[in-house]
C-alpha positions as semicolon CSV with decimal commas, in nm:
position;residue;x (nm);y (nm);z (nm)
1;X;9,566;11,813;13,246
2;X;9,663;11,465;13,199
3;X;9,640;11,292;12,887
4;X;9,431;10,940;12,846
5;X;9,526;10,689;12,706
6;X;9,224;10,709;12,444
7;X;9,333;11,049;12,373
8;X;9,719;10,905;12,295
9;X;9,550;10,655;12,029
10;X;9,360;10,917;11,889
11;X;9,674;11,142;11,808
12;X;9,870;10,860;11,712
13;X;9,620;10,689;11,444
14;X;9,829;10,469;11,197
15;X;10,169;10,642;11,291
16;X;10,415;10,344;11,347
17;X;10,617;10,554;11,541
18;X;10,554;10,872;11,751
19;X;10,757;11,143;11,910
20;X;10,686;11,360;12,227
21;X;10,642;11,668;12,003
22;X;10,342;11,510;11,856
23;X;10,157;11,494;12,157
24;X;10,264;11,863;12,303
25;X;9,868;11,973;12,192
26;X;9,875;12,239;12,501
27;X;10,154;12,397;12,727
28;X;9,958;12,275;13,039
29;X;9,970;11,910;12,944
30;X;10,380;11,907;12,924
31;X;10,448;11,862;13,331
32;X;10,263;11,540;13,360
33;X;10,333;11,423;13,011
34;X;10,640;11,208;13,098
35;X;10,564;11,073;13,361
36;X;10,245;10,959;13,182
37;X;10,460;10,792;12,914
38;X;10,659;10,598;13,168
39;X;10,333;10,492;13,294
40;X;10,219;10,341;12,962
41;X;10,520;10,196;12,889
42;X;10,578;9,968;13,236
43;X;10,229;9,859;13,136
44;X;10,343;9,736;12,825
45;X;10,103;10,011;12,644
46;X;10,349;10,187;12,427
47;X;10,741;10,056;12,337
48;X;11,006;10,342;12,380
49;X;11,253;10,312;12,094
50;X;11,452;10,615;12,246
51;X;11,428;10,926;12,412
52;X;11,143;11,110;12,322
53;X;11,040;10,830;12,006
54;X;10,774;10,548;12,085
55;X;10,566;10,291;11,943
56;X;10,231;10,144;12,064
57;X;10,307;9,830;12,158
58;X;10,025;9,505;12,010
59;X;9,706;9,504;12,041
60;X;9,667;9,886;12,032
61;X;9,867;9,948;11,739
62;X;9,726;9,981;11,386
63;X;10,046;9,988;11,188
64;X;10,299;9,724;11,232
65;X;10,675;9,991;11,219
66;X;10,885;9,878;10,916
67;X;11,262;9,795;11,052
68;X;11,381;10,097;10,819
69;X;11,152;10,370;10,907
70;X;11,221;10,320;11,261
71;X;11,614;10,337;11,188
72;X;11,544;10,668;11,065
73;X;11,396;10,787;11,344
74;X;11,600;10,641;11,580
75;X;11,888;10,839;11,434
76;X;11,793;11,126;11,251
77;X;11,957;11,201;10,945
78;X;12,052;10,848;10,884
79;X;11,986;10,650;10,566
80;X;11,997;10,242;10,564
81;X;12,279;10,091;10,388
82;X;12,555;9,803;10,399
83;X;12,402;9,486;10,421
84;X;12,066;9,591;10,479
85;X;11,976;9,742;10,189
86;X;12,168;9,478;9,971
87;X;11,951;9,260;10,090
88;X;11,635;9,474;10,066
89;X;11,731;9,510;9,704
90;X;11,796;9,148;9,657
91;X;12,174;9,190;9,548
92;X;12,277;8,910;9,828
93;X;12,095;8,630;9,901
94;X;12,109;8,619;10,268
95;X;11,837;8,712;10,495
96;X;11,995;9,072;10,726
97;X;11,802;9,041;11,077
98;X;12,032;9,345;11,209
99;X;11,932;9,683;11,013
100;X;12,264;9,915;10,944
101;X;12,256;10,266;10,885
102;X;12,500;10,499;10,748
103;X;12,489;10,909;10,875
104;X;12,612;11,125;11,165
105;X;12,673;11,058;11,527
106;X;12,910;10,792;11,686
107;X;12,847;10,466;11,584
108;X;12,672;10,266;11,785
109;X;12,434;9,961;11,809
110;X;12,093;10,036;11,952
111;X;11,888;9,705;12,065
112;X;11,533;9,788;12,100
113;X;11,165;9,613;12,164
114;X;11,151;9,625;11,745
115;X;11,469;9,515;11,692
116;X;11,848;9,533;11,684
117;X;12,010;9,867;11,494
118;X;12,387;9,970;11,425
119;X;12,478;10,294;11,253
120;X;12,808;10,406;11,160
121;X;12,958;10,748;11,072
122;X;12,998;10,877;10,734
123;X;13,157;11,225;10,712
124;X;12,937;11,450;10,521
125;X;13,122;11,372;10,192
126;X;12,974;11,047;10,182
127;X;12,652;11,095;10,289
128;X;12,474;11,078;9,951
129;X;12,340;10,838;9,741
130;X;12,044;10,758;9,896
131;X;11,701;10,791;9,803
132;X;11,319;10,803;9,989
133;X;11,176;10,417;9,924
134;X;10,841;10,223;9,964
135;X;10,827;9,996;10,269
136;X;10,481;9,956;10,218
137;X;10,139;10,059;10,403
138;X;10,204;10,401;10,343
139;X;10,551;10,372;10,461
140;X;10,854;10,524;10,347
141;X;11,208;10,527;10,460
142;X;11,586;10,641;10,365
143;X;11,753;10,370;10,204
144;X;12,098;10,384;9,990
145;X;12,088;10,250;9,611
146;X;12,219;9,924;9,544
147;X;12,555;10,090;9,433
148;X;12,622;10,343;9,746
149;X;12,516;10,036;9,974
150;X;12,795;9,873;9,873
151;X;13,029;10,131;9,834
152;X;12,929;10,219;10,243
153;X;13,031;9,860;10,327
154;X;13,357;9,828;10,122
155;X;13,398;10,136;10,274
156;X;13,393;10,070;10,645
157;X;13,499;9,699;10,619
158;X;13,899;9,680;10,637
159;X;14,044;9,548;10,323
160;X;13,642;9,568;10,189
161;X;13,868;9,562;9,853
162;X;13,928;9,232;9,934
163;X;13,830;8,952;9,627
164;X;13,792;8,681;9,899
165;X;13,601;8,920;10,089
166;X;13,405;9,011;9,821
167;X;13,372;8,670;9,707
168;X;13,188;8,596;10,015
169;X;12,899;8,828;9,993
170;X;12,766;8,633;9,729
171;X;12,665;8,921;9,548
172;X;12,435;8,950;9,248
173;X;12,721;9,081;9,035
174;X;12,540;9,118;8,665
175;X;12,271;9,345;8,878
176;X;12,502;9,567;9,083
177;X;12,815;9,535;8,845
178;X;12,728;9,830;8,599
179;X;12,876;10,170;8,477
180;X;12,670;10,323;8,766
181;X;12,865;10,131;9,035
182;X;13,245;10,273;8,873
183;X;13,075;10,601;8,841
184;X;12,962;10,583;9,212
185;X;13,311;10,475;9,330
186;X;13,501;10,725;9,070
187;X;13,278;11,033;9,269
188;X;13,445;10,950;9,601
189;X;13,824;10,953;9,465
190;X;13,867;10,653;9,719
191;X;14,113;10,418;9,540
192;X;13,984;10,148;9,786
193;X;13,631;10,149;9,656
194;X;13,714;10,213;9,261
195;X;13,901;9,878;9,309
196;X;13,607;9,728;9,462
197;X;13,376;9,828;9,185
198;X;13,596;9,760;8,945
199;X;13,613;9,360;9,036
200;X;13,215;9,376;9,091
201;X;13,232;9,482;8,718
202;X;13,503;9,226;8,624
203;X;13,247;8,936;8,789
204;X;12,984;9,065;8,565
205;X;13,193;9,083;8,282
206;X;13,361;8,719;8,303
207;X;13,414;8,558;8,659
208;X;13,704;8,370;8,483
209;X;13,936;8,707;8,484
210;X;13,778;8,910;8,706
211;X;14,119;8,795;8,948
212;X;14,329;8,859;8,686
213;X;14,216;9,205;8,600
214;X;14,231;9,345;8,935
């Protein structure tokens, strides 16, 4: 039997974003299902994000997706980080438009009818230091601390040690620059990164020396 599309807003309610599993209510209705969905979506009804993930496209949508809950979907087991959450923590001053997550799978950059997404690998080592965050109306996503978020960029940036580099990210050192951060970069035994933190410290400290010391 195939499914209306008054049946596909009842299921869906205020989810921002959907999957096909959602909507498998009965063996018989998985033949037409698809096809159905690729019906919708050349009418401009629903927004596929990916295989399988979707999004009801405006006016028939009740929730507006947050750019971080539908990174997570769109790779699974992913957390945001990098720039992204620097910014959604206000330790940079700069407005990100391009959400980056850290977690498995190649990396990639995924450009979508909500937006533009890159994720990058991080071996399971790494893959820590993130925690579940408000994104509001009811909303939640995977989003690194302030710390790991830059630790993840140093990280994957070559030279990310850099001062210049550094330097340029304008960061809100007093906020970001604490014990946590040398902890953080201590945990990973990365020389690279416990050089990073320690400048970020140094800036908090006194911007003065914070060359000299490193």
């Amino acid at each position: 039997m195939s499914m209306t599309f008054a049946e596909l807003l009842w299921i869906v309610g205020d989810e921002p974003v959907f999957e096909t599993g959602l909507l498998m209510a009965g063996a018989d209705r998985e033949p037409s299902l698809y096809g159905q969905l690729g019906r919708w979506r050349r009418a401009g009804r629903i927004l596929q994000l990916r295989r399988g993930a979707y999004a009801l496209a405006p006016p028939y949508r009740k929730t507006i997706p947050h750019p971080f809950l539908v990174a997570n979907r769109l790779v699974p087991g992913s957390y945001v980080s990098g720039l992204s959450a620097l910014a959604f923590a206000g330790m940079i001053p700069e407005f990100v438009a391009e959400v980056t997550s850290c977690g498995p799978g190649r990396p990639h950059i995924r450009s979508t009818p909500l937006g533009r997404y890159s994720f990058r690998y991080l071996k399971p080592a790494m893959r820590w230091g993130y925690r579940l965050a408000e994104m509001g109306g009811e909303q939640t996503a995977f989003v690194a601390t302030p710390a790991k978020a830059f630790l993840d960029l140093v990280h994957l940036q070559p030279r990310g040690d850099d001062p210049a580099w550094i330097d340029g990210l304008r960061l809100d050192a007093h906020a970001l620059g604490d014990a946590i951060l040398e902890e953080a970069a201590a945990a990973t035994g990365s020389r690279k990164l416990m050089r990073a933190a320690r400048y970020v410290r140094s800036l908090a400290d006194d911007p003065a020396l914070a060359w000299e010391e490193l």
